[in-house]
VEXMARDO-837578 format. One record per residue: residue number from 1; residue in three letters; x, y, z of N, C-alpha, C in turn. Coordinates in steps of 0.1 Angstrom, whole numbers, plus 5000, padded with zeros to 4 digits. Layout:
# VEXMARDO-837578
{rec NUM, 'ALA', {X, Y, Z}, {X, Y, Z}, {X, Y, Z}}
...
***
This chain:
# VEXMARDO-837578
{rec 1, 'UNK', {5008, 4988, 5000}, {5000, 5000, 5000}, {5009, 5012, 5000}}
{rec 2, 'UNK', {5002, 5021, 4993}, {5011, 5034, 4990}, {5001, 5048, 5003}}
{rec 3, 'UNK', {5010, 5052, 5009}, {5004, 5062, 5014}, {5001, 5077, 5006}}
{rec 4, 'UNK', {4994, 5077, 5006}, {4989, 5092, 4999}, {4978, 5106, 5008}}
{rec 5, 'UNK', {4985, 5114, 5000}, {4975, 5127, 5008}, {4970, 5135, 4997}}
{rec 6, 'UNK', {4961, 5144, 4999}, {4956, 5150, 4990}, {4959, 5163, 4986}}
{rec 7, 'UNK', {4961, 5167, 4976}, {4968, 5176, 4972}, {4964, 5185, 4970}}
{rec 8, 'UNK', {4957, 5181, 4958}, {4945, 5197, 4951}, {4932, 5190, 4947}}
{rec 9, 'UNK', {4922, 5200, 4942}, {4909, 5200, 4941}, {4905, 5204, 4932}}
{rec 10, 'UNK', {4901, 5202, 4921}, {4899, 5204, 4903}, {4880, 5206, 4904}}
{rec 11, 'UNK', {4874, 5221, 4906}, {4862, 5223, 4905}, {4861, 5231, 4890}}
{rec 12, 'UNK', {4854, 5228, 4879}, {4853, 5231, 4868}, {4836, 5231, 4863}}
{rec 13, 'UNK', {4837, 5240, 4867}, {4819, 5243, 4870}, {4816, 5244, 4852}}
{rec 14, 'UNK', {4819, 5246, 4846}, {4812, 5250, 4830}, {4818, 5232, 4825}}
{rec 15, 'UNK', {4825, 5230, 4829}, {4830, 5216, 4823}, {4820, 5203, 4829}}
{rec 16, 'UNK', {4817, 5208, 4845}, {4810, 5195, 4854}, {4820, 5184, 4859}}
{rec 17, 'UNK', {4831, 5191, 4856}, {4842, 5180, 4860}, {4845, 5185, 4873}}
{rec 18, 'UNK', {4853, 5172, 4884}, {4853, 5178, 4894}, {4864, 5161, 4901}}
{rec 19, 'UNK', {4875, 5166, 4907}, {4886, 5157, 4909}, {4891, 5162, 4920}}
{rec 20, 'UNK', {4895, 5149, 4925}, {4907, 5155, 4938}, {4920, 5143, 4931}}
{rec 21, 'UNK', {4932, 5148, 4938}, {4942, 5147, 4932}, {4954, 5143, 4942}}
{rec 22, 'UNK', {4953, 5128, 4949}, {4963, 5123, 4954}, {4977, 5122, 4953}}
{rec 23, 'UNK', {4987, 5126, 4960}, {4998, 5125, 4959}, {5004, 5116, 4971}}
{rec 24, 'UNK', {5013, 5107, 4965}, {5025, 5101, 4972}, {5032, 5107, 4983}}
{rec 25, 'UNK', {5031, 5104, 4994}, {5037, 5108, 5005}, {5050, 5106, 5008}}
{rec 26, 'UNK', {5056, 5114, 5006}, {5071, 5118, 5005}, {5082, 5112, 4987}}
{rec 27, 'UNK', {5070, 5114, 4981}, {5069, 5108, 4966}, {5067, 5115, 4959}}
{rec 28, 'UNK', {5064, 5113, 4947}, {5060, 5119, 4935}, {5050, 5114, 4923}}
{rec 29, 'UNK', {5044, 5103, 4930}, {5031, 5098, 4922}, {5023, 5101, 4923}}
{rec 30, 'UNK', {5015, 5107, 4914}, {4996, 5113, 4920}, {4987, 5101, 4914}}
{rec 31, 'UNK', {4977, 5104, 4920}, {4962, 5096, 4913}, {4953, 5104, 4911}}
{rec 32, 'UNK', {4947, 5110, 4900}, {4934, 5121, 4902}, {4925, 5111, 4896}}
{rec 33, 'UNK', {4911, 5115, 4909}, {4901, 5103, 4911}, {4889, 5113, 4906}}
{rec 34, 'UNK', {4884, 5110, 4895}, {4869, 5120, 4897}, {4858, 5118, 4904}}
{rec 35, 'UNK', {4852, 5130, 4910}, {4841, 5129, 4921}, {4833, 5136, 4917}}
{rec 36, 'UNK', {4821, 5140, 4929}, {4807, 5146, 4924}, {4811, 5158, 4930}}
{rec 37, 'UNK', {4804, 5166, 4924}, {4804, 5181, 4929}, {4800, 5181, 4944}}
{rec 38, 'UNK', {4789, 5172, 4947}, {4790, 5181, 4966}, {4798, 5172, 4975}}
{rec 39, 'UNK', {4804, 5159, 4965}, {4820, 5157, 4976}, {4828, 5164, 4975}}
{rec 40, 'UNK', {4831, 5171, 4963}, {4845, 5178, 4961}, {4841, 5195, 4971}}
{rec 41, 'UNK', {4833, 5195, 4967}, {4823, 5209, 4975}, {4825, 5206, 4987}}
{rec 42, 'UNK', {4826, 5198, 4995}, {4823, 5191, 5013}, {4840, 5189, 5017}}
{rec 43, 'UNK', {4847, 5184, 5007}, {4861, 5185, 5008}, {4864, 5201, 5009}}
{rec 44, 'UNK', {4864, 5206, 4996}, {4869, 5220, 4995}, {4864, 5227, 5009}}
{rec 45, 'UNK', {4851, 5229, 5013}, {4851, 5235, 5025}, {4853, 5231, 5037}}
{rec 46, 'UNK', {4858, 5219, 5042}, {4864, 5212, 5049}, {4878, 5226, 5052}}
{rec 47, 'UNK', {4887, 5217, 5041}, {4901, 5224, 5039}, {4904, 5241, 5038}}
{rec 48, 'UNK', {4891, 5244, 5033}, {4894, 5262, 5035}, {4889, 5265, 5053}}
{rec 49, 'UNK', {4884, 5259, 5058}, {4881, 5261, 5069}, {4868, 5267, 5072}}
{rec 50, 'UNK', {4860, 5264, 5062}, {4845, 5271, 5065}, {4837, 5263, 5074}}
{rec 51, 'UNK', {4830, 5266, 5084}, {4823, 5262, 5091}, {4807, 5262, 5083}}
{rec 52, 'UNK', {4801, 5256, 5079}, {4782, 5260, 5078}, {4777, 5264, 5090}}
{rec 53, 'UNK', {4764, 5270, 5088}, {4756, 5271, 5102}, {4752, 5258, 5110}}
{rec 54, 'UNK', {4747, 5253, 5103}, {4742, 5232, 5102}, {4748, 5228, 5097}}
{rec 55, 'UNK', {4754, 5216, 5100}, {4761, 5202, 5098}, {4756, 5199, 5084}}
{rec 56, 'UNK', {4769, 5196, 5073}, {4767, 5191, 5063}, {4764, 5176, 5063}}
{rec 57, 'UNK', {4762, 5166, 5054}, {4762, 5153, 5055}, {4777, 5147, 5061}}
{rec 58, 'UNK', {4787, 5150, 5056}, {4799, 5143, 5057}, {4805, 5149, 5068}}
{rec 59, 'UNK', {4800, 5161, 5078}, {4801, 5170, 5092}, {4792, 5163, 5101}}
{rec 60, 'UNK', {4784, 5161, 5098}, {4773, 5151, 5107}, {4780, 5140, 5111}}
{rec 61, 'UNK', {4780, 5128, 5100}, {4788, 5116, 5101}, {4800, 5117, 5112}}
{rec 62, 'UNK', {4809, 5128, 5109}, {4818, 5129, 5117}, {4814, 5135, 5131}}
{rec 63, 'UNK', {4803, 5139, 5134}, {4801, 5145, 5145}, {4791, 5133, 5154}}
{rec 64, 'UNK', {4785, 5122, 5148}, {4778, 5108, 5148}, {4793, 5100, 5153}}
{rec 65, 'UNK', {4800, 5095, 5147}, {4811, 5090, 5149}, {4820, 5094, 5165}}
{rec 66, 'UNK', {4821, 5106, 5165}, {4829, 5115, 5177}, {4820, 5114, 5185}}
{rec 67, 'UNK', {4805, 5113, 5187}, {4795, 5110, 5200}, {4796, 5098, 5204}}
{rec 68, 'UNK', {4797, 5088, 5197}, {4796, 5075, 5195}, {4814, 5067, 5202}}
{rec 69, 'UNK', {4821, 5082, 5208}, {4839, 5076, 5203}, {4840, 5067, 5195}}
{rec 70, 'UNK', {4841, 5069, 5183}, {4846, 5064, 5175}, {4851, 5070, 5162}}
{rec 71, 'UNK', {4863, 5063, 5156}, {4871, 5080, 5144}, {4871, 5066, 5134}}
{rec 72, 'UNK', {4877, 5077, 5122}, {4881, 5068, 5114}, {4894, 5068, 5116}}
{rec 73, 'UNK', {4902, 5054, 5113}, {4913, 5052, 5114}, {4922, 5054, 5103}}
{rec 74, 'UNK', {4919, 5055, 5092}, {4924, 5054, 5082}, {4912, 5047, 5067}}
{rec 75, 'UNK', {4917, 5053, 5056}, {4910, 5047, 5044}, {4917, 5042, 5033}}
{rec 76, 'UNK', {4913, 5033, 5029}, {4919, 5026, 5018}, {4913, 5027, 5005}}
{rec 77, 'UNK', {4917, 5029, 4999}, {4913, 5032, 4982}, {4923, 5013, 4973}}
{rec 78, 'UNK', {4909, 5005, 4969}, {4915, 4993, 4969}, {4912, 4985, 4956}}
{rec 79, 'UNK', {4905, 4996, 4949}, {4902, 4989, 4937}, {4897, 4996, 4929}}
{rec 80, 'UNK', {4903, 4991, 4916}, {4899, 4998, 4905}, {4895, 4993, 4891}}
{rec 81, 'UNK', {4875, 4992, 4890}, {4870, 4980, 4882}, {4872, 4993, 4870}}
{rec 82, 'UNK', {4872, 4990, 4854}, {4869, 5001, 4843}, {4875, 5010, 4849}}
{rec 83, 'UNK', {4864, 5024, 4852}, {4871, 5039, 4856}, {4865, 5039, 4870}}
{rec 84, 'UNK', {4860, 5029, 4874}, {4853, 5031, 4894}, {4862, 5027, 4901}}
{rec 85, 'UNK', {4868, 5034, 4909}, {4874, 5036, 4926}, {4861, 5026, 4936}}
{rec 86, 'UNK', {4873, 5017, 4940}, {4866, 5013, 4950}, {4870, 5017, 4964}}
{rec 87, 'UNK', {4863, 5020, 4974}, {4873, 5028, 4987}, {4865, 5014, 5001}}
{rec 88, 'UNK', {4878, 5015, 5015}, {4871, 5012, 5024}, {4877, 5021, 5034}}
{rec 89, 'UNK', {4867, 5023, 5045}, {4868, 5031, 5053}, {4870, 5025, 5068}}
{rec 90, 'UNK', {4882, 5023, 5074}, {4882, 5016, 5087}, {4877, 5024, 5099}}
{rec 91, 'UNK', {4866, 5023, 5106}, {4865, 5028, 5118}, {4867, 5021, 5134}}
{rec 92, 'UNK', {4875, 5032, 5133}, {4875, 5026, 5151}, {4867, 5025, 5161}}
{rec 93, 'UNK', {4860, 5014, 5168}, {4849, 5016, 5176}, {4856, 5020, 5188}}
{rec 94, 'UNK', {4838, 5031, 5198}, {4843, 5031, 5210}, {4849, 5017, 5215}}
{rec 95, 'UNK', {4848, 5009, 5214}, {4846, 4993, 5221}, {4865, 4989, 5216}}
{rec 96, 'UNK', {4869, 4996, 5205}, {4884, 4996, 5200}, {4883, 4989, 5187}}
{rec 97, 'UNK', {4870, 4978, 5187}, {4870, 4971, 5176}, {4871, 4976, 5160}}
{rec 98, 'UNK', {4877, 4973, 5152}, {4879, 4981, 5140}, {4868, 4975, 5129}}
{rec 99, 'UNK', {4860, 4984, 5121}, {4848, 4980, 5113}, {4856, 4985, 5103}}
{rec 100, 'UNK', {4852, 4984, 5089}, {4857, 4983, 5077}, {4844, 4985, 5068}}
{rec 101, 'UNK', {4842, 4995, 5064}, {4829, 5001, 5057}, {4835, 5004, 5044}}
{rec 102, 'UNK', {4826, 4994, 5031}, {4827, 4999, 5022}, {4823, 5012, 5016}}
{rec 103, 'UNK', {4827, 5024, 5011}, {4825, 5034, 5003}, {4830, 5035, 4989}}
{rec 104, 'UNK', {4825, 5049, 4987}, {4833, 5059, 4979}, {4845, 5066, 4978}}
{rec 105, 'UNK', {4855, 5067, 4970}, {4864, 5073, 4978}, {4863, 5092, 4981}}
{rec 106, 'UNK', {4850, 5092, 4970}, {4849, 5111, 4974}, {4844, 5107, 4987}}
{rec 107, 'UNK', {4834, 5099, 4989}, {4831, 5100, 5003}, {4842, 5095, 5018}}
{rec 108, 'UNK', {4849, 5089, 5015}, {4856, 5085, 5020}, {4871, 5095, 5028}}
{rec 109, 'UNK', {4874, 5102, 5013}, {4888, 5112, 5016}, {4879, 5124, 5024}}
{rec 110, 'UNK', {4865, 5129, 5019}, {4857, 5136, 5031}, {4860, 5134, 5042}}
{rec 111, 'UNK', {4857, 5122, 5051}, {4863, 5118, 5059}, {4873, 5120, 5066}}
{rec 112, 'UNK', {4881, 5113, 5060}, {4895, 5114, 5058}, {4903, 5130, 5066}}
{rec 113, 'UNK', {4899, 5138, 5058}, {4902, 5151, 5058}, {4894, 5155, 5069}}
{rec 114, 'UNK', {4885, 5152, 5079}, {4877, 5156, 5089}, {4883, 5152, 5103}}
{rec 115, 'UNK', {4890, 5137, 5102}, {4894, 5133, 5110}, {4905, 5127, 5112}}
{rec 116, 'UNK', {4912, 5137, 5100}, {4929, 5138, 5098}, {4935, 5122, 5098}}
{rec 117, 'UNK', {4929, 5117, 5089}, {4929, 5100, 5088}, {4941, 5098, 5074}}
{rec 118, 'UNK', {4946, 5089, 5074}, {4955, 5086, 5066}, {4949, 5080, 5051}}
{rec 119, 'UNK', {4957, 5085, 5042}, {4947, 5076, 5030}, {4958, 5067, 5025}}
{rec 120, 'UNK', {4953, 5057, 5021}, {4964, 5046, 5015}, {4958, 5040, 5000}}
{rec 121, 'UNK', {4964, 5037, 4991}, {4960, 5032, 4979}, {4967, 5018, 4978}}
{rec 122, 'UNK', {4962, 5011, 4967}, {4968, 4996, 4965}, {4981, 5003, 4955}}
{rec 123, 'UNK', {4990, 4994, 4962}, {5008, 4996, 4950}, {4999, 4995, 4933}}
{rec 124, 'UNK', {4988, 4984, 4932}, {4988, 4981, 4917}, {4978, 4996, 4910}}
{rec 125, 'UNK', {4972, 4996, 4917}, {4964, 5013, 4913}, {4971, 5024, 4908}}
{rec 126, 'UNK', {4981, 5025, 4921}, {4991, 5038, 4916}, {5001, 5033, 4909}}
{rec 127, 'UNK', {5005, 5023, 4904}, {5012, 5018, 4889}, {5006, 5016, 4881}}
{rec 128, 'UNK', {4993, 5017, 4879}, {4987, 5019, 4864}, {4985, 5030, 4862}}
{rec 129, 'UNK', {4984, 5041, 4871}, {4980, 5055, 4870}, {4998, 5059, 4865}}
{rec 130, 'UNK', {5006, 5053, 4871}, {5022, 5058, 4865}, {5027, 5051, 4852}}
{rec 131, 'UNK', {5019, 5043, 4848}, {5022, 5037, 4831}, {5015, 5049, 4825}}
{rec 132, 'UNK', {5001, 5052, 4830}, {4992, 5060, 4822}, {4998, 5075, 4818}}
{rec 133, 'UNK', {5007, 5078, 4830}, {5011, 5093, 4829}, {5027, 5092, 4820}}
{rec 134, 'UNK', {5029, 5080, 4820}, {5045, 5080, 4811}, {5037, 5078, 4798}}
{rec 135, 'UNK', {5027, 5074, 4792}, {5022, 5068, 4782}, {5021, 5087, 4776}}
{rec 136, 'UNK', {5013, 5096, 4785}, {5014, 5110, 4781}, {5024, 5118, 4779}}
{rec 137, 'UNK', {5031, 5114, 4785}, {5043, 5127, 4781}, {5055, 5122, 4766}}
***
């Protein structure tokens, strides 16, 4: 597994495209994963620091989670069928036990970024994403 953090955030409102953009931790490999507009939207204001007045979906969860003691531990990004990301999300129970919840990974690096969780990808994901980017240049 490759550890990765998130880099940047590609909102392209006239295009409808919308990506976050993994990078290699203490590396130089990225993965850009496309997402939906109100995960990239729930990330982006995560990271600028906006607070809402009311709890978004992915503020809730984490605020459900933290009543509950329990965080996420980290997320795994583990598969890649066609162009779909598959993600899992490990949480830590109050109880210590660790659950493993399948997601998304927009929904997931949400997360992630809320409760300063580690993201990790499979070695074989981020070497097809590094054939694909030598195949460009």
């Amino acid at each position: 597994m490759v550890e990765m953090e998130l880099n940047k955030i590609v909102i392209d409102e006239k295009r409808h495209d919308q990506l976050i953009v993994l990078k290699e931790k203490g590396g130089s490999r990225v993965l850009p994963i496309v997402i939906g507009l109100n995960e990239a939207s729930a990330i982006k204001l995560k990271i600028s620091g906006f607070n809402p007045p009311r709890p978004l979906t992915h503020d809730l969860i984490y605020i459900m989670l933290k009543d509950l003691n329990a965080s996420v531990e980290k997320v795994i990004i583990d598969k890649l069928e066609e162009t779909t990301f598959h993600a899992k999300i490990v949480i830590k129970a109050g109880s210590g036990e660790l659950k493993i919840i399948d997601a998304r990974p927009s929904d997931s690096v949400a997360l992630a970024v809320r409760f300063h969780a580690p993201i990790f990808v499979e070695d074989e994901i981020v070497r097809q994403f590094e054939v694909f980017d030598k195949d460009k240049q």
